[in-house]
N, C-alpha and C positions, 0 to 999 in steps of 0.2 A: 563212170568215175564222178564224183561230186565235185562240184563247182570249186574250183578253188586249191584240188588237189593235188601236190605234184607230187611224182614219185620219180624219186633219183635211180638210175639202173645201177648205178654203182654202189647202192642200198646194199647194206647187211641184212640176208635172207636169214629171218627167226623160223625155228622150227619146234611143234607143239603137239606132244601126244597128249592122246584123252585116255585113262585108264578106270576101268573096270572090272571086277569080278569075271564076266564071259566076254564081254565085246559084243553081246549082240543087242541090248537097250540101249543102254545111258553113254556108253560112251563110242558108239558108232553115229548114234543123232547128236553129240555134241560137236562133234567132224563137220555131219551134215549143216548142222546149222554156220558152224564156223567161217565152215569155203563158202555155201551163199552170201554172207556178212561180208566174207573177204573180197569176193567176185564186188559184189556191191560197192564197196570202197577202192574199188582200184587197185587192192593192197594181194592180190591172189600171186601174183611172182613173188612176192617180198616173203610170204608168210607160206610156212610147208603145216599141211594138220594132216595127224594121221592118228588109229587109237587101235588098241590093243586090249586084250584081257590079262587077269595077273593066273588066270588058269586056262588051258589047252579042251574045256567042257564042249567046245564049239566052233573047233579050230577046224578051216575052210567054208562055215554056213554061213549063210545068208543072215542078215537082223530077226530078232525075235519079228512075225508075221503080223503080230497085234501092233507093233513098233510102226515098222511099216505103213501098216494103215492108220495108225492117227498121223503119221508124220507128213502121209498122202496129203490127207483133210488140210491140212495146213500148206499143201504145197512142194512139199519137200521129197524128194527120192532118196531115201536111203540105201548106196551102192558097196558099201563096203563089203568085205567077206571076212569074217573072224578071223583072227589068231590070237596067237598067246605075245605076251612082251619078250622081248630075245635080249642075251645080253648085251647085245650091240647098240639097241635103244640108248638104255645108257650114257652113251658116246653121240650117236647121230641127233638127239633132241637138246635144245635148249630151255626148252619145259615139260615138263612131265606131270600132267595136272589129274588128279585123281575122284573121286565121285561121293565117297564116304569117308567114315572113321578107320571102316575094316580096310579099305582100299590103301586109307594113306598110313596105315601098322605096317602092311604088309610091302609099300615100296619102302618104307625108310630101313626096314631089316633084310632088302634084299639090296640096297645100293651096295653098290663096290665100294663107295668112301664115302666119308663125312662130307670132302667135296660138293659129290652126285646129290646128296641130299638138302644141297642149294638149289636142284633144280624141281625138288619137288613143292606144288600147292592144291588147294584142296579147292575144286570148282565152286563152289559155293562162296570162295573169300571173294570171287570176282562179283557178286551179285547186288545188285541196287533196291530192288522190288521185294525180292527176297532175301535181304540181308540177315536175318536172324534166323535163317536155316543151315543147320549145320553139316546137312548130307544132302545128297540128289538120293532120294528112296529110289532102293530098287523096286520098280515095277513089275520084275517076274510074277512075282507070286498074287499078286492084288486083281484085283479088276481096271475096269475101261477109265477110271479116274484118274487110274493113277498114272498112267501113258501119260494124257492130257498133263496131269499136273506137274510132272520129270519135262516134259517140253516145255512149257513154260517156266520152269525154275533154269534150264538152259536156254531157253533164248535170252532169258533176262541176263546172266551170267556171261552167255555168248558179245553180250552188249558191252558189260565188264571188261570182258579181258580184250576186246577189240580196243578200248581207252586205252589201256594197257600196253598193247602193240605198237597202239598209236606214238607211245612216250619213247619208246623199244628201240623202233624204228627212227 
């Protein structure tokens, strides 16, 4: 825990999905990086992360393998196992944070109400370093760069919306 930090048990437990397209890049290492950040801070009771895809392409596998091993290099285990977003999401998240353009079309036309799409943001609005990026590119289709570069626009982002939590909480 860091110096200084107290955490009240009587805390309001925020809860935060990561969305994308499959679930097995961008938004299963946004998780991963998240709960290290959250472990880090003391803040892992307070704060639930979990992520999902907006399509069933790869519902029970493992992270894409290339995923994986850049996420290795940097230390990180990526343990999640795909699934698709259930309507119940919905209801159990208090953010629902998204990875693209296509990502956040396709949650604002599937919420249940005007409501639910107060809990929608677009990972990228969290970002310092990379502020004038509008998407986390998907890395499926690219080469070894672009791993690399999707980790690094969420760790920065990860940084973001940890300030974020921080005001939340």
């Amino acid at each position: 825990m860091e110096p200084g930090l107290f955490v009240d048990n009587d805390m309001r437990k925020i809860s935060v999905l990561f969305i994308c397209l499959g679930n097995i890049c961008r938004s299963p290492m946004a998780e991963t990086i998240m709960r290290r950040y959250l472990v880090e801070a003391g803040l892992d009771g307070c704060v639930e992360v979990d992520s999902a895809g907006l399509e069933s392409y790869h519902n029970g596998d493992r992270a894409d393998s290339r995923m994986r091993a850049h996420a290795a290099r940097r230390g990180y285990e990526i343990t999640h196992i795909s699934r698709p977003m259930r309507g119940c999401d919905w209801e159990q998240f208090d953010m629902i944070i998204g990875m693209d353009t296509q990502n956040m079309r396709a949650l604002e036309q599937r919420a249940p109400s005007v409501a639910h799409t107060k809990k929608l943001s677009r990972m990228t609005n969290y970002c310092d370093r990379f502020m004038f990026e509008e998407a986390v590119p998907d890395p499926y289709y690219g080469g070894e760069e672009g791993f690399e570069y999707v980790i690094d626009i969420l760790e920065d982002a990860c940084t973001g919306l940890m300030a974020e939590l921080r005001r939340k909480l």
